[in-house]
C-alpha positions in Angstrom: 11.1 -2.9 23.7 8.2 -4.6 21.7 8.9 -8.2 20.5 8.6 -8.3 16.7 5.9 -11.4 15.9 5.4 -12.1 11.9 2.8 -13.8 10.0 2.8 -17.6 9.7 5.2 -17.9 13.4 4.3 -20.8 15.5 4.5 -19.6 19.3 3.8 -21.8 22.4 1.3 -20.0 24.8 1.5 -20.3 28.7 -1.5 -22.0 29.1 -3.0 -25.2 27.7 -5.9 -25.0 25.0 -8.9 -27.3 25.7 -8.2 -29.4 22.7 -4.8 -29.9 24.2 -2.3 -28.0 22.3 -0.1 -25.3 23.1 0.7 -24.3 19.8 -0.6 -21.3 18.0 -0.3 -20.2 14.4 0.0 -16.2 13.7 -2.5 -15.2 11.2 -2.5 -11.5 11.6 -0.9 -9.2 13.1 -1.3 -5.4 14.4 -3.2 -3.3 17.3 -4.6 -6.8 18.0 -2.7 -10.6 17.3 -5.5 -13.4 15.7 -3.9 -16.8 16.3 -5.2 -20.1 15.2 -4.8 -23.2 17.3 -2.4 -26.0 15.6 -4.8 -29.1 16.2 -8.4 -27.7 16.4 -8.3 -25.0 13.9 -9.9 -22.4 16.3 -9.0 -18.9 15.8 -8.6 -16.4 18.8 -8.7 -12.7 18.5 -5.8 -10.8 21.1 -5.0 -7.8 22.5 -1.4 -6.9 21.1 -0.3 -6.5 25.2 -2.1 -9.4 26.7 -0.7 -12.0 23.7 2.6 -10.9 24.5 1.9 -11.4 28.4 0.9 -14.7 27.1 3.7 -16.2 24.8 5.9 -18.6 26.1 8.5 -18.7 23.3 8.5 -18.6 19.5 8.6 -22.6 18.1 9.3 -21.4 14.5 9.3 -18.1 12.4 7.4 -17.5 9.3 7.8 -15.2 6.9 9.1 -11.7 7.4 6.4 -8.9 6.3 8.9 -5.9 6.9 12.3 -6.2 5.3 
Protein backbone atom coordinates (compact mmCIF):
# COMPACT_ATOMS: atom_id res chain seq x y z
CA UNK A 1 0.00 0.00 0.00
CA UNK A 2 1.25 3.63 -0.93
CA UNK A 3 2.00 5.98 1.98
CA UNK A 4 -0.16 9.04 1.82
CA UNK A 5 2.40 12.30 2.02
CA UNK A 6 0.45 15.93 2.03
CA UNK A 7 1.58 19.31 1.28
CA UNK A 8 3.38 21.33 3.87
CA UNK A 9 4.70 17.61 5.85
CA UNK A 10 8.13 17.77 7.20
CA UNK A 11 9.81 14.25 6.58
CA UNK A 12 13.43 13.23 7.71
CA UNK A 13 15.31 11.65 4.68
CA UNK A 14 17.90 8.79 5.05
CA UNK A 15 20.75 10.54 4.02
CA UNK A 16 22.33 13.75 5.12
CA UNK A 17 21.98 17.00 2.80
CA UNK A 18 25.29 18.87 2.19
CA UNK A 19 24.12 21.93 4.18
CA UNK A 20 23.55 19.44 6.98
CA UNK A 21 20.00 18.91 7.46
CA UNK A 22 17.86 16.05 7.25
CA UNK A 23 14.74 17.72 7.09
CA UNK A 24 12.68 18.26 4.04
CA UNK A 25 9.51 20.39 3.44
CA UNK A 26 6.78 18.83 0.92
CA UNK A 27 5.89 21.33 -1.62
CA UNK A 28 4.09 19.29 -4.18
CA UNK A 29 3.00 16.33 -4.48
CA UNK A 30 1.93 13.70 -7.46
CA UNK A 31 3.71 11.35 -10.20
CA UNK A 32 6.82 13.09 -8.84
CA UNK A 33 7.41 14.61 -4.88
CA UNK A 34 9.40 18.40 -4.96
CA UNK A 35 10.79 18.89 -1.47
CA UNK A 36 12.59 21.82 -0.20
CA UNK A 37 15.48 21.58 2.28
CA UNK A 38 14.61 23.16 5.91
CA UNK A 39 17.95 25.18 6.30
CA UNK A 40 19.21 25.93 2.73
CA UNK A 41 16.06 26.57 0.93
CA UNK A 42 17.03 24.17 -2.01
CA UNK A 43 14.35 22.42 -3.80
CA UNK A 44 14.67 18.82 -5.18
CA UNK A 45 12.51 17.27 -7.74
CA UNK A 46 11.65 13.17 -6.93
CA UNK A 47 10.46 10.31 -8.30
CA UNK A 48 7.16 9.37 -6.32
CA UNK A 49 8.99 5.60 -5.77
CA UNK A 50 12.56 6.66 -5.08
CA UNK A 51 11.32 9.52 -2.36
CA UNK A 52 9.46 6.90 -0.67
CA UNK A 53 12.66 4.51 -0.79
CA UNK A 54 14.15 7.53 0.77
CA UNK A 55 11.89 8.77 3.77
CA UNK A 56 12.96 7.95 6.99
CA UNK A 57 9.86 8.98 8.96
CA UNK A 58 7.30 11.85 8.86
CA UNK A 59 8.52 14.78 11.66
CA UNK A 60 5.24 16.69 11.27
CA UNK A 61 1.99 16.64 8.98
CA UNK A 62 0.72 19.60 7.15
CA UNK A 63 -2.37 20.12 5.84
CA UNK A 64 -4.62 17.51 4.31
CA UNK A 65 -5.48 18.18 0.45
CA UNK A 66 -8.02 15.26 0.21
CA UNK A 67 -10.67 15.14 2.91
Amino acid sequence: MPKEFNIGDVVELKKTHPCGSKEWEIIRVGADIKIKCMICGRLLMLPRNKFEKDVKKTVSEGKKTSE
